[in-house]
C-alpha positions as CSV (number, residue, x, y, z in Angstrom):
1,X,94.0,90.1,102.5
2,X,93.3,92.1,105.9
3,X,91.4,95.2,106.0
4,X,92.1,97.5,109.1
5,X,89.7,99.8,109.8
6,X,90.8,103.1,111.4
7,X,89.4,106.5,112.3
8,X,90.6,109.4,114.5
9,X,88.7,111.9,116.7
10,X,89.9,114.6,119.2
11,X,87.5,116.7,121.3
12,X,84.3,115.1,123.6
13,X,82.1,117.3,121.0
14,X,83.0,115.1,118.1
15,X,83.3,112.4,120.2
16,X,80.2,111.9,121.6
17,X,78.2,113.5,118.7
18,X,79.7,111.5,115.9
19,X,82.6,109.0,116.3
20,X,81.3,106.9,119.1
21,X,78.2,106.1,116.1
22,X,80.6,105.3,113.5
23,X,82.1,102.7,115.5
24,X,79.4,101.2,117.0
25,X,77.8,101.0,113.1
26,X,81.0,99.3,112.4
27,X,81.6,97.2,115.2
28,X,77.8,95.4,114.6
29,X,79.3,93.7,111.8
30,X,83.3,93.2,111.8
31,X,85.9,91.7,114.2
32,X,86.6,94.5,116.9
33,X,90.3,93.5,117.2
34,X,90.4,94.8,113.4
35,X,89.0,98.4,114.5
36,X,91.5,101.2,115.9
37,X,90.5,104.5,116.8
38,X,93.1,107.1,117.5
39,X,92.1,109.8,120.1
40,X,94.7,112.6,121.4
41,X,94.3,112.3,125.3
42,X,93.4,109.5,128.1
43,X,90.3,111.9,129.1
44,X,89.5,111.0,125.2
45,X,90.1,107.4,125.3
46,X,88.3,106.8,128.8
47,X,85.4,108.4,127.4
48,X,85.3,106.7,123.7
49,X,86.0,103.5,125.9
50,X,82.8,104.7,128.2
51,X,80.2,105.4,125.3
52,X,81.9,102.1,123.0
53,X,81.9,99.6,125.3
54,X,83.3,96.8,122.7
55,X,86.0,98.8,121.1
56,X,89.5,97.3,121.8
57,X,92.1,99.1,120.3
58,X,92.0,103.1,121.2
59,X,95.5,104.9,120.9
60,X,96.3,108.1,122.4
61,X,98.3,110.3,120.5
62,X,99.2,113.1,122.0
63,X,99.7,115.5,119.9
64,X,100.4,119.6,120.0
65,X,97.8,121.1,117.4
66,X,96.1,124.0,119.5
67,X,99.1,126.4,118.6
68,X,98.2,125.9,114.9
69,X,96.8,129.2,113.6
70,X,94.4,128.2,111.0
71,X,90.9,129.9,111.6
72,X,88.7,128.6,108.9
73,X,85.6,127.2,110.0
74,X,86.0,128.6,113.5
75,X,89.5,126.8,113.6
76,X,88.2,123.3,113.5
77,X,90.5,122.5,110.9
78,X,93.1,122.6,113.7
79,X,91.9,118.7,114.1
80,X,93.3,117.7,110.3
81,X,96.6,118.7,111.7
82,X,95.9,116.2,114.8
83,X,94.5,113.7,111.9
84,X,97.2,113.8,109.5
85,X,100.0,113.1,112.3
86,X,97.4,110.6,114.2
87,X,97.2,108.4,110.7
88,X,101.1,108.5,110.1
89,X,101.7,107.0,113.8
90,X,99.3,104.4,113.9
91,X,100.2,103.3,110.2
92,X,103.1,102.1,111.4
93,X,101.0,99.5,113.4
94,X,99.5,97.8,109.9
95,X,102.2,96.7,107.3
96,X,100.6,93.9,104.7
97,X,97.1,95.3,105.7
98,X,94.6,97.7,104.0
99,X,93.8,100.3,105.6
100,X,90.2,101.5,105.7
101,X,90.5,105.4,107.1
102,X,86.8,106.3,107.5
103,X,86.1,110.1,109.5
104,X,83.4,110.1,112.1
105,X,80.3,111.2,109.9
106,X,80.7,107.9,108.0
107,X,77.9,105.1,109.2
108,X,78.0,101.7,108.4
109,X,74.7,99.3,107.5
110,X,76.8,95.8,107.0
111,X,79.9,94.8,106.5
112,X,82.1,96.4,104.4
113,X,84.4,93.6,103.2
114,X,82.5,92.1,100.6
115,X,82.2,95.8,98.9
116,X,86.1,96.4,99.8
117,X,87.1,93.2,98.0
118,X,86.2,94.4,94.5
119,X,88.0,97.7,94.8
120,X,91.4,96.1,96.5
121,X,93.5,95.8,93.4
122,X,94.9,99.1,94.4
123,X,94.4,102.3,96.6
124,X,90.6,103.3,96.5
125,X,89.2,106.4,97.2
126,X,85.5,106.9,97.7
127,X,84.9,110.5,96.6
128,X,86.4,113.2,94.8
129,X,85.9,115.8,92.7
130,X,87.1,116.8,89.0
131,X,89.8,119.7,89.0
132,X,89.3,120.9,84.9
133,X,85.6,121.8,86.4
134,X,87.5,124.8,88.8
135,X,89.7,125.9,85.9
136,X,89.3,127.9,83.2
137,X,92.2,126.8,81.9
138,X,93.3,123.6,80.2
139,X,95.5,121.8,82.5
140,X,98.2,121.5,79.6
141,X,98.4,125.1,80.2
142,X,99.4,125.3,83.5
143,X,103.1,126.1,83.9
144,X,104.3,123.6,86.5
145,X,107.5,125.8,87.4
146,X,105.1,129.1,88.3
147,X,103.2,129.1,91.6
148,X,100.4,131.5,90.1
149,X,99.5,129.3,87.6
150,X,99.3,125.9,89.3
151,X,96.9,127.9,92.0
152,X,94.3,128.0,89.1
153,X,94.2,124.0,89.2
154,X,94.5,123.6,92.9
155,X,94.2,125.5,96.0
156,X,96.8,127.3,97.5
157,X,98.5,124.8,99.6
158,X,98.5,121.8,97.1
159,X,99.7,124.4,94.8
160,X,102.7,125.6,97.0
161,X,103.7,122.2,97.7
162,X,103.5,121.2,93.6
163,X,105.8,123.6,92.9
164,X,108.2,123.4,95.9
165,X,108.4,119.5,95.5
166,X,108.4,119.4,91.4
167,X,105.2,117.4,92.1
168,X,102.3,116.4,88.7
169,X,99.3,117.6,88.5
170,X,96.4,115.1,89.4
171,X,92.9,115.2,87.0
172,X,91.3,114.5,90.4
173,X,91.1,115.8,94.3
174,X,90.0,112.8,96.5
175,X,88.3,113.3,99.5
176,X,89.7,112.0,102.7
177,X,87.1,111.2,104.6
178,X,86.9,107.0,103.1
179,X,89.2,105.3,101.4
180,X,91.3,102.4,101.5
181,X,95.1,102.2,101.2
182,X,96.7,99.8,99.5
183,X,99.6,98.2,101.6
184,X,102.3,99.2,98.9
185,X,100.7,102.5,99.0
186,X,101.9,103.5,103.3
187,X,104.4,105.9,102.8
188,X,101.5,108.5,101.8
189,X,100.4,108.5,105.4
190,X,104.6,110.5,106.4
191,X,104.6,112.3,103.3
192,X,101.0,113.8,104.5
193,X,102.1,114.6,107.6
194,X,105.7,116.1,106.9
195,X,103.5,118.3,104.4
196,X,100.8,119.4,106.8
197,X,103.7,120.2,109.1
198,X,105.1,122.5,106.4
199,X,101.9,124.1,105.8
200,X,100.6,124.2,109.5
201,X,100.9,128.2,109.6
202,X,100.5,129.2,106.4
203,X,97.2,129.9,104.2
204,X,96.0,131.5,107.3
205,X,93.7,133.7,105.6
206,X,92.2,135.1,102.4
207,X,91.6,132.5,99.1
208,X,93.4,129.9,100.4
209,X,91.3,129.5,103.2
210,X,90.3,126.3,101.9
211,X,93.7,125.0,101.3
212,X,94.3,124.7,105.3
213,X,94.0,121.0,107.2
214,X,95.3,117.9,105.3
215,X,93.1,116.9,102.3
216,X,95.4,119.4,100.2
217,X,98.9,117.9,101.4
218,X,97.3,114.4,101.1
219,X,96.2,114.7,97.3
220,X,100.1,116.3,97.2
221,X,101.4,113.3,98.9
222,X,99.5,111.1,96.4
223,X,100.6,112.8,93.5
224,X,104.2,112.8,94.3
225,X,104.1,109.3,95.3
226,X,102.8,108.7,91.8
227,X,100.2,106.2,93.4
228,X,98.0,104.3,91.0
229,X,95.2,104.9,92.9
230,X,91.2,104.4,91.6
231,X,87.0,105.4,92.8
232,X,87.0,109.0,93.3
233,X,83.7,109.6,93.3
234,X,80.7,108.4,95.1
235,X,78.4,108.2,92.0
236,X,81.1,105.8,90.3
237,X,79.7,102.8,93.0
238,X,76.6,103.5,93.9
239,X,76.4,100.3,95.5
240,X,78.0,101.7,98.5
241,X,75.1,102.4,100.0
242,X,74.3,99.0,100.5
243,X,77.6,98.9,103.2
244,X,78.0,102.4,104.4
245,X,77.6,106.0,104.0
246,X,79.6,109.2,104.5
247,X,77.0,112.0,105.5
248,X,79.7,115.0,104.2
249,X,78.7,117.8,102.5
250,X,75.2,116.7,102.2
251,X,71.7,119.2,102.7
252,X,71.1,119.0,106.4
253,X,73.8,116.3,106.9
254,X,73.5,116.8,110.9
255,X,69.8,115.7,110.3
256,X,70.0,112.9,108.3
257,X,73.1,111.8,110.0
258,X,70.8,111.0,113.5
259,X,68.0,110.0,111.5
260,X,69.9,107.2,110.5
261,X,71.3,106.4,114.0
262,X,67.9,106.8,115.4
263,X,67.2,104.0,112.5
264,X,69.9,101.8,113.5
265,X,69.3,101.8,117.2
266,X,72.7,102.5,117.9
267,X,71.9,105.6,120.4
């Protein structure tokens, strides 16, 4: 059993303010040769290299995202584009292994392995959230055929592609910020891109602002895979936090986030 552990980051910003941490949380406790970090240009890598002195394996992708149209959140979702194509390249690079994706906001306190270990029977996903909670309507209601209904299960995207691709309906949206992929499970990591690809222009603005970047087109992918996947929700192991943390969508996340580097002495 061989856990890869893999994140992606584009821009010095990010960079500098949150990758270069997550690896150097990482690197503290695991083989570096078994950490990959996928940037998208050599002024990128040269700087990662600069600011994480023991990381060995940093990719550069290279990658046209800038044309991408999306404007949500000041167009920063752009980089999910850049992520989803970054993830389907370097998977290519880890048949027969797991493959831990973890996003930059994610900060580790000891190795992970042990904790990974009892959730490797198949695909495991750290977080998500429970899709009857956003619907009025009982999912055995929704007609699979009609793109107006499926939207009231999912957002936009997931909803266009469902309907396009003849795709099920999942109980649950994962988050794509942690998990780890099973290595039957690699084919997700094309089928995410060729769908964020297919989406890359579209959603572009009113309700389905949210539906943009690749957490919608992943959960797609997942679902027309059929992949027997399990976790889904931080609260279901709260034992994590023993190993790591993922700072997302938490009250003053910035905050706490350096706080906890400050407490690591990883600055």
């Amino acid at each position: 059993m061989k856990f890869i552990y893999v994140t992606v980051a584009a821009g010095d910003q990010f960079i500098k303010e949150y990758t270069q941490y997550a690896l150097k949380s990482l690197l503290k406790h695991v083989d570096s040769y078994t950490v990959y970090c996928g940037v998208n240009t050599f002024k990128e890598k040269s700087l990662l290299e600069s600011l994480v002195p023991d990381i060995k394996n940093v990719d550069v992708m290279n990658i046209k995202y800038k044309h991408i149209k999306w404007t949500y959140m000041k167009g920063k979702r752009k980089f999910s584009y850049f992520k989803a194509g970054a993830m389907s390249f370097l998977s290519k690079k880890f048949v027969g292994s797991y493959v831990v994706s973890f996003d930059g906001d994610v900060l580790f306190y000891r190795d992970p392995e042990p904790f990974l270990k009892t959730k490797s029977d198949k695909t495991w996903f750290h977080h998500g959230k429970d899709l009857q909670k956003r619907c009025s309507i009982p999912k055995d209601q929704i007609d699979l055929n009609s793109y107006d209904s499926v939207k009231h299960w999912v957002d936009e995207a997931w909803a266009y592609l469902s309907v396009k691709y003849n795709i099920p309906l999942s109980d649950r949206e994962v988050v794509a910020g942690f998990y780890s992929m099973h290595p039957k499970d690699h084919a997700v990591f094309d089928l995410t891109w060729k769908y964020v690809q297919e989406i890359s222009n579209k959603f572009i603005k009113g309700e389905g602002k949210d539906s943009v970047g690749e957490q919608k087109p992943f959960n797609a992918a997942l679902s027309k895979l059929q992949i027997d996947w399990h976790g889904g929700s931080r609260f279901f192991c709260p034992e994590h936090t023993k190993y790591f943390d993922h700072f997302f969508g938490k009250k003053d996340m910035k905050k706490k986030f350096r706080k906890k580097v400050k407490k690591l002495g990883i600055q």
